[in-house]
TIROPA-775787 format. One record per residue (C-alpha): residue in one letter; x, y, z negated. Coordinates in steps of 0.1 Angstrom, whole numbers, plus 5000, padded with zeros to 4 digits. Example, Ala and Ser with C-alpha at 12.3 -4.5 7.8 and 13.67 -1.06 7.14 Angstrom:
+---+------+------+------+
! r !    X !    Y !    Z !
+---+------+------+------+
! A ! 5123 ! 4955 ! 4922 !
! S ! 5137 ! 4989 ! 4929 !
+---+------+------+------+
***
This chain:
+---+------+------+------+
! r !    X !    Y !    Z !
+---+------+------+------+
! X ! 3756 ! 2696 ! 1556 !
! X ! 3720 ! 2702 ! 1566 !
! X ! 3697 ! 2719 ! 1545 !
! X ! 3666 ! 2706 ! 1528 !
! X ! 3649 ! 2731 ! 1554 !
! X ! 3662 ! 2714 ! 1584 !
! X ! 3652 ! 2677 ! 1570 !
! X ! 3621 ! 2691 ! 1565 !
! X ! 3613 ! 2706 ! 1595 !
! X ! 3624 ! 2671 ! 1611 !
! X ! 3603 ! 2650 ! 1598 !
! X ! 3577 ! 2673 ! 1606 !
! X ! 3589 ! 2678 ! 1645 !
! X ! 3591 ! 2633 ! 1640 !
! X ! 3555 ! 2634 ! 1625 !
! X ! 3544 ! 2654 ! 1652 !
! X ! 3557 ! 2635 ! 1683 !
! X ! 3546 ! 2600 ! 1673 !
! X ! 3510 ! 2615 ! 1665 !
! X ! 3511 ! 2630 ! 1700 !
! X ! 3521 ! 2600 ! 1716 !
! X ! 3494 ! 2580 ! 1702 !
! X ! 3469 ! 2602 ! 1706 !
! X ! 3479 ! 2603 ! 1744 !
! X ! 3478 ! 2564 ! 1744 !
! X ! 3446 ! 2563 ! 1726 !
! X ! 3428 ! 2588 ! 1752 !
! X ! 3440 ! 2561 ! 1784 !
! X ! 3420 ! 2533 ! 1779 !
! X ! 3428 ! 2497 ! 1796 !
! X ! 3416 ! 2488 ! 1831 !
! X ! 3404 ! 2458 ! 1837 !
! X ! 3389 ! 2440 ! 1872 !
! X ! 3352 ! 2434 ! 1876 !
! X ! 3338 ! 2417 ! 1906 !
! X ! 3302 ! 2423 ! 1913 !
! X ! 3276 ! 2408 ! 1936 !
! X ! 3242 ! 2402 ! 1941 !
! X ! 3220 ! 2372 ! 1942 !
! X ! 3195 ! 2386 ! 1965 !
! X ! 3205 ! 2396 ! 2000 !
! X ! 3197 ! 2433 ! 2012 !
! X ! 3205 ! 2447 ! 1971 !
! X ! 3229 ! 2472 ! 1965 !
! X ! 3247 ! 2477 ! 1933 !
! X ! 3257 ! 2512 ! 1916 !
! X ! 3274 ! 2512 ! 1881 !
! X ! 3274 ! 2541 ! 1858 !
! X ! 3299 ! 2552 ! 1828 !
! X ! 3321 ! 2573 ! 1818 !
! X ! 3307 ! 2600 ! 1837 !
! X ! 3309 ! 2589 ! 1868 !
! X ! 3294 ! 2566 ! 1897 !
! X ! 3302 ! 2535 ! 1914 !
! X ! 3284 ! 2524 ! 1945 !
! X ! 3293 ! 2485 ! 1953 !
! X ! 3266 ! 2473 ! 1979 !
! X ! 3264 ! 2439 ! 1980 !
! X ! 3301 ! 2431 ! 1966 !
! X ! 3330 ! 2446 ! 1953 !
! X ! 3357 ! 2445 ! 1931 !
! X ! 3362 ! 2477 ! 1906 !
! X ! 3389 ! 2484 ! 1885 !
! X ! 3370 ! 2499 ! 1850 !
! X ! 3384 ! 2516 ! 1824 !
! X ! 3369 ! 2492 ! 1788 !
! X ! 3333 ! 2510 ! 1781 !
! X ! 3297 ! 2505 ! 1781 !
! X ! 3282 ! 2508 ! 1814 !
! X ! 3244 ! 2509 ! 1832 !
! X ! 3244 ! 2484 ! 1859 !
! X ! 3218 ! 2494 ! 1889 !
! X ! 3204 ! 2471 ! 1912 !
! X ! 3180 ! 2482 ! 1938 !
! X ! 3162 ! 2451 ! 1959 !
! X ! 3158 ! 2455 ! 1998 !
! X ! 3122 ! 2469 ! 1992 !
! X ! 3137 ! 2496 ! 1977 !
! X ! 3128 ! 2488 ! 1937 !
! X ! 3154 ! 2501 ! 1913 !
! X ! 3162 ! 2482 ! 1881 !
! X ! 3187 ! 2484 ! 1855 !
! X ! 3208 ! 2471 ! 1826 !
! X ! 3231 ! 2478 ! 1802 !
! X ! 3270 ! 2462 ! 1799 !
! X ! 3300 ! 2465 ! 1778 !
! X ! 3327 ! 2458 ! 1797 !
! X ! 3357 ! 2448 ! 1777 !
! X ! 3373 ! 2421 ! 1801 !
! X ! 3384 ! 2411 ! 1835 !
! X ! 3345 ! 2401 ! 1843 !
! X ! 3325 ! 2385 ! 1872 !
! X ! 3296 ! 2395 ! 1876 !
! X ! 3261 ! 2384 ! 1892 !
! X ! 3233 ! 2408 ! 1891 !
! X ! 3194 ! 2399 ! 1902 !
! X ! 3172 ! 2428 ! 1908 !
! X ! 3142 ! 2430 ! 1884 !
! X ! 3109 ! 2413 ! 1901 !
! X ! 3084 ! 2445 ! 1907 !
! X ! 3057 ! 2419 ! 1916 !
! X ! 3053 ! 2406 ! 1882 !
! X ! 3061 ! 2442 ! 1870 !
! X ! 3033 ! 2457 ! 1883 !
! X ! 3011 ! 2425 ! 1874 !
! X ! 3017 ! 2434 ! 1837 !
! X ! 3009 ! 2470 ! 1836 !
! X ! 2980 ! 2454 ! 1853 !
! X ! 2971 ! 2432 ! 1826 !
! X ! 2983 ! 2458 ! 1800 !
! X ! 2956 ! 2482 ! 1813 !
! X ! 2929 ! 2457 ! 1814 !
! X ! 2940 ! 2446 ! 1781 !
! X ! 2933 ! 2481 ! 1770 !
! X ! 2903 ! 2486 ! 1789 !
! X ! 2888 ! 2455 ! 1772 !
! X ! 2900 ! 2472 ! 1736 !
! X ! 2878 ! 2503 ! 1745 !
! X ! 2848 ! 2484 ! 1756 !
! X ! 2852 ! 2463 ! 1724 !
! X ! 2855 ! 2499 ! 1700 !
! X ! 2823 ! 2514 ! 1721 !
! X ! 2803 ! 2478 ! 1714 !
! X ! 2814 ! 2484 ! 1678 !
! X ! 2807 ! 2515 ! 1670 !
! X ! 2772 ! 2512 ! 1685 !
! X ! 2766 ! 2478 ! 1666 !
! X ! 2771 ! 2500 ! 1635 !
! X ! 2751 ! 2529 ! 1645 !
! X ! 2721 ! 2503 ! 1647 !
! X ! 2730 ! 2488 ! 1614 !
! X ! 2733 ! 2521 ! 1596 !
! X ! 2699 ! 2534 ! 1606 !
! X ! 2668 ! 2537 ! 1582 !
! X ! 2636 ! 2523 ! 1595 !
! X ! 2612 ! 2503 ! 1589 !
! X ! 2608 ! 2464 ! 1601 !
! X ! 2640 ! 2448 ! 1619 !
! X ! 2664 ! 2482 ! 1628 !
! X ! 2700 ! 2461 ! 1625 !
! X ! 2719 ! 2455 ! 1657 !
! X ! 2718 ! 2418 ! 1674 !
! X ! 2741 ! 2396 ! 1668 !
! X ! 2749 ! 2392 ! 1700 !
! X ! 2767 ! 2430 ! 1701 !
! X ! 2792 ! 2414 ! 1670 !
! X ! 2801 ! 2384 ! 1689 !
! X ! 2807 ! 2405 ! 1721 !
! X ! 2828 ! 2433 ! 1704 !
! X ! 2847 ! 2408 ! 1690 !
! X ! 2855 ! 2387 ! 1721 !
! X ! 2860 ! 2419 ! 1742 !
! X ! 2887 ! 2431 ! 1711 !
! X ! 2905 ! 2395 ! 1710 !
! X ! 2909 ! 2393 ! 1751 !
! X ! 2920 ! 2426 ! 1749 !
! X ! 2949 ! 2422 ! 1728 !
! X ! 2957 ! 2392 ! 1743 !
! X ! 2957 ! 2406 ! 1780 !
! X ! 2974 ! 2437 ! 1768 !
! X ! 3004 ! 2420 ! 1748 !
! X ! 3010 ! 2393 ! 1777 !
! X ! 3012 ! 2425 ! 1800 !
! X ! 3035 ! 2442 ! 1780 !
! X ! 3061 ! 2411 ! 1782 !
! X ! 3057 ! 2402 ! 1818 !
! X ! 3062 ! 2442 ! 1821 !
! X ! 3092 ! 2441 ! 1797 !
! X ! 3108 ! 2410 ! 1812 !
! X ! 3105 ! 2419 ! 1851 !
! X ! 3112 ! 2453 ! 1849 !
! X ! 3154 ! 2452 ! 1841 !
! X ! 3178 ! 2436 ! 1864 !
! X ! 3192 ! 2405 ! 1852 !
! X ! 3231 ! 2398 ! 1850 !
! X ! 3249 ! 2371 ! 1848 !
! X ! 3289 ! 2373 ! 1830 !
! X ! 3316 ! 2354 ! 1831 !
! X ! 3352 ! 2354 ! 1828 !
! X ! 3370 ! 2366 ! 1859 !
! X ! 3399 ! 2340 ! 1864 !
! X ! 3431 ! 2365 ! 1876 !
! X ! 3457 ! 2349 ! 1901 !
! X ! 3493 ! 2357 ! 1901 !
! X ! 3484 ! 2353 ! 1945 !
! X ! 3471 ! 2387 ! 1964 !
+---+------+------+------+
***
C-alpha cells in the first residue's frame, strides 16, 4: 500500500512535468509564412525582430516566428525608411519606400516655418520696446510693426505645421497587408 509520502511526492513529480511541458511549449512560438516585395524596383527589404535580421531584396518568402517586427525598406537612391508590424498570420506583404523628396521638402518648410516664428517674436518684442518708452509727442510703435508680427507669426505656424506632416507622412515606408492564401501544391 503506498504511503501518504509517496502520493505526495507524485503529484508533485505530475505537477512538475506538465508545468515543464508547457512552459517549453509556451517558449516555441508558431511560424507562420510571410511573402514580401517591393513596389518600387531597385529596393531592398530587411526585417528585424526577435533579435535578429532578415535581408529579403526585392522578394522573399520568410518563415517568422508570431512577433512585432521593424520592416526596412531602402529605395535605389539609397534612402532608408521604416515601419513597424505585428505579424500574427500567414501575411503578404507590399512595402513602398518612404518619399525623401517630400521629406526633405518638409523639414524645409518646417525650418522656414520657424524662421518666420523668430522674425515674428524679434518684430514683437521691438513693437513693445517702442510702446513701453516714456517720451514726449508720438513714442508708440507703427502699426504697421503689429500687423507684420502678426502675419509673420500666423505663416509661420502654418508653414511649420504643414512641414511637420509632409515630414511625418514621407518619412516611414508604407506597407500594404493581406492575407497570404496557403496552397496544399509546392
Amino acid at each position: 500500500m503506498a504511503t501518504p509520502r509517496s502520493g505526495l511526492a507524485s503529484i508533485v513529480l505530475a505537477v512538475a512535468i506538465i508545468v515543464a511541458a508547457g512552459r517549453a511549449r509556451a517558449d516555441e512560438p508558431a511560424v507562420v509564412s510571410v511573402e514580401i516585395s517591393v513596389t518600387q524596383l531597385g529596393s531592398s527589404i530587411q526585417v528585424r525582430g526577435r533579435g535578429r535580421e532578415f535581408a529579403c531584396g526585392e522578394h522573399c518568402v520568410l518563415q517568422l516566428p508570431k512577433h512585432d517586427y521593424r520592416i526596412l525598406v531602402r529605395d535605389r537612391d539609397g534612402n532608408d525608411s521604416a515601419t513597424a508590424l505585428t505579424i500574427m498570420a500567414p501575411t503578404r506583404l507590399t512595402a513602398s519606400p518612404g518619399n525623401n523628396r517630400f521629406k526633405m521638402l518638409g523639414i524645409g518648410l518646417f525650418a522656414g516655418g520657424l524662421a518666420a516664428t523668430v522674425v515674428a517674436l524679434a518684430v514683437f518684442y521691438d513693437a513693445s520696446r517702442a510702446s513701453a518708452r516714456t517720451c514726449t509727442g508720438d513714442c508708440g510703435a507703427p502699426m504697421w510693426q503689429w500687423y507684420a508680427g502678426g502675419i509673420s507669426l500666423a505663416a509661420g505656424a502654418g508653414l511649420g505645421a504643414t512641414g511637420i506632416i509632409v515630414w511625418k507622412a514621407s518619412a516611414h515606408a508604407r506597407v500594404a497587408v493581406s492575407p497570404l492564401a496557403v496552397s496544399g501544391r509546392f
